[in-house]
Backbone as CSV, one residue per row, in Angstrom:
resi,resn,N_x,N_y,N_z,CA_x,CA_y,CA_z,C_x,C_y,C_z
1,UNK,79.354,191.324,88.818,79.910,192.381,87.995,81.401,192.139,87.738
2,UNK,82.026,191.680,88.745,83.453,191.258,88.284,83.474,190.269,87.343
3,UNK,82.936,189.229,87.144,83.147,188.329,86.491,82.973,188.923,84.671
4,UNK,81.571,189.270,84.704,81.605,190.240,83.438,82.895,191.267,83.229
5,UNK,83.443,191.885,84.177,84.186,192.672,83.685,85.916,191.968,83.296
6,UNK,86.191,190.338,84.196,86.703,189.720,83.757,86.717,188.902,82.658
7,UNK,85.841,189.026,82.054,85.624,188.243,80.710,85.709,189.386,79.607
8,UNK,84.936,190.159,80.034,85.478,191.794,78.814,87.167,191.434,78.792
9,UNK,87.801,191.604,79.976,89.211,191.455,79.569,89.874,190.429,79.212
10,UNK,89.702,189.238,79.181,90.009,188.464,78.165,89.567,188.497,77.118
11,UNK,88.527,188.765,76.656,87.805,188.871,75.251,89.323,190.082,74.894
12,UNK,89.339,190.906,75.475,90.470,192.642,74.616,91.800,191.763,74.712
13,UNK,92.047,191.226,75.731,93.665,190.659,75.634,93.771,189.187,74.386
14,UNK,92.333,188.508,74.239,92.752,187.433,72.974,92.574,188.385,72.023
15,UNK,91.513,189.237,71.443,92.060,190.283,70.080,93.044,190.914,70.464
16,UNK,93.636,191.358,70.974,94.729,191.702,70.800,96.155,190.937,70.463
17,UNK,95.811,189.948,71.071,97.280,188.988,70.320,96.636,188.264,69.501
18,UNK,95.814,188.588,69.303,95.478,187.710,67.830,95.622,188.346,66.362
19,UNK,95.874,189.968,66.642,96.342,190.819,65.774,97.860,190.751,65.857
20,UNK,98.549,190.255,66.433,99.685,190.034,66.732,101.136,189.564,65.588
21,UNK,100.189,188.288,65.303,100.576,187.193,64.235,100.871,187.505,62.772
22,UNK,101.744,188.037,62.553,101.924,188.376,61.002,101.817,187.359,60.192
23,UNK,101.211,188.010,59.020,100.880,186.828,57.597,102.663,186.941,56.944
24,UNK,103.020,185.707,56.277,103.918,185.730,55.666,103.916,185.250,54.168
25,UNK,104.231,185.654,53.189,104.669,185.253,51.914,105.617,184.692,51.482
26,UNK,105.481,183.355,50.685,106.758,182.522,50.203,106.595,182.541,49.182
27,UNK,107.543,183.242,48.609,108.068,182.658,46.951,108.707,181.118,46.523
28,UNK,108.512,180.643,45.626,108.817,179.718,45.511,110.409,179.855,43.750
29,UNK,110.627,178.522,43.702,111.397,178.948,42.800,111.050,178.922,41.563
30,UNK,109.927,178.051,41.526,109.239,178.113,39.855,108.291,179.035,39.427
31,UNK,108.084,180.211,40.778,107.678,182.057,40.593,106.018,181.447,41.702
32,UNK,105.950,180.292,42.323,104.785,180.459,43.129,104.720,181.247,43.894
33,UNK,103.566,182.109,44.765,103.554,182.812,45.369,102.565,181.903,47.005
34,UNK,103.272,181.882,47.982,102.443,181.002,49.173,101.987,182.037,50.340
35,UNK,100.595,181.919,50.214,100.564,182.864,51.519,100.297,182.152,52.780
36,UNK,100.831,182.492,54.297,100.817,181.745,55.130,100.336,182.568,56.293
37,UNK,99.154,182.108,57.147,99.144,182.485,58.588,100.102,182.042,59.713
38,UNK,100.610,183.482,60.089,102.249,183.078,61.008,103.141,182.632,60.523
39,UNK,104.176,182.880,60.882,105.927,182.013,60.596,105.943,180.871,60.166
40,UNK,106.252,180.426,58.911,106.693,179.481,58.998,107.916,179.154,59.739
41,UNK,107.788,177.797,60.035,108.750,176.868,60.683,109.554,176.181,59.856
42,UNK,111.285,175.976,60.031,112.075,175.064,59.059,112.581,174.227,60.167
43,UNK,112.686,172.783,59.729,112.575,171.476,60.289,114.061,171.432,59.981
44,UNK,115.210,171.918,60.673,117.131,171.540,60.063,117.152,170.539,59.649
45,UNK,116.692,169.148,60.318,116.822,167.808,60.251,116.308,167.368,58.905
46,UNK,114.959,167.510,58.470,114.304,167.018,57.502,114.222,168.390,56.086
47,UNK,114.799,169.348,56.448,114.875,170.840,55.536,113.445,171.062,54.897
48,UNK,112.343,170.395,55.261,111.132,170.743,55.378,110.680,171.863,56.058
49,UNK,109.971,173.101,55.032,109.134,174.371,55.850,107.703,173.439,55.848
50,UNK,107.036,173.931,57.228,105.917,173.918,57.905,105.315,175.170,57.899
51,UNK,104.076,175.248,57.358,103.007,176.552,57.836,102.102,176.450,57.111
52,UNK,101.008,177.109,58.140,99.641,177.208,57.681,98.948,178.322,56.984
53,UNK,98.515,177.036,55.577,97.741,178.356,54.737,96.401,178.960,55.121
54,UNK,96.454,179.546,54.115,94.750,180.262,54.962,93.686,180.236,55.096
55,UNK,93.684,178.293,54.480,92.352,178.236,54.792,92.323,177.148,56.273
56,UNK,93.647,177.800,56.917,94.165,177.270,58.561,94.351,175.607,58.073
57,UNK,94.574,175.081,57.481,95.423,173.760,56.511,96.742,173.823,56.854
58,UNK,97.636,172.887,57.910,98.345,172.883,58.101,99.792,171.922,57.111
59,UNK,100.549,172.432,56.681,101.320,172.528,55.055,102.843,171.859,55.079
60,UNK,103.403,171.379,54.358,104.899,171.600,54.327,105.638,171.306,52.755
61,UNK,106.972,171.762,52.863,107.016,171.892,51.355,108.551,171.569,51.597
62,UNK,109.234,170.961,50.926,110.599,171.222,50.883,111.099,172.303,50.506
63,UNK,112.244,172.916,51.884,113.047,174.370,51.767,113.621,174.444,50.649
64,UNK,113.912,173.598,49.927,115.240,173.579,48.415,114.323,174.268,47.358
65,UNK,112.581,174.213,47.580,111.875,174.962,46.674,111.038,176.258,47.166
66,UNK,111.458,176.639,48.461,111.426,177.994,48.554,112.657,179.040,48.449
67,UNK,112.075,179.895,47.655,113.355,181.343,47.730,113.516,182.302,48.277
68,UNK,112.214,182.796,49.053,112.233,183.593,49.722,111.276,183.427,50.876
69,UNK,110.928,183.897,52.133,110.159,184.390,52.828,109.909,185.365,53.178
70,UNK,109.054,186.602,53.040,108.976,188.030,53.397,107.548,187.836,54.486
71,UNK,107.295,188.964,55.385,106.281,188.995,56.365,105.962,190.245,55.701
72,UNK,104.577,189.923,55.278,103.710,190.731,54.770,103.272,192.249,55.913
């Protein structure tokens, strides 16, 4: 019985941070619109954003052609 009732609680604690993760939106400068699961990431070194679209496709784009980022 513990073990079941330890696995109920991991099952509630991964949905729960899995609701966690905000979607984010990138505008771009030629009016694209990017939707992304979680934060994107900016690379200082290479000024490359990193993030994954939604069909979980992991992405990158040069920062000089994004304009915005908002969290949906």
């Amino acid at each position: 019985m513990k073990g079941l009732a330890g696995v109920a609680g991991l099952l509630l604690a991964a949905s729960v941070l899995s609701g966690c993760s905000s979607d984010y939106v990138m505008a771009t400068k030629d009016g694209q619109m990017i939707m992304t699961e979680g934060k994107p990431s900016i690379d200082k070194e290479t000024g490359l954003v990193e993030y994954t679209d939604r069909q979980g496709h992991v992405m990158q784009i040069n920062g000089d052609e994004v304009s915005t980022i908002i969290e949906r």
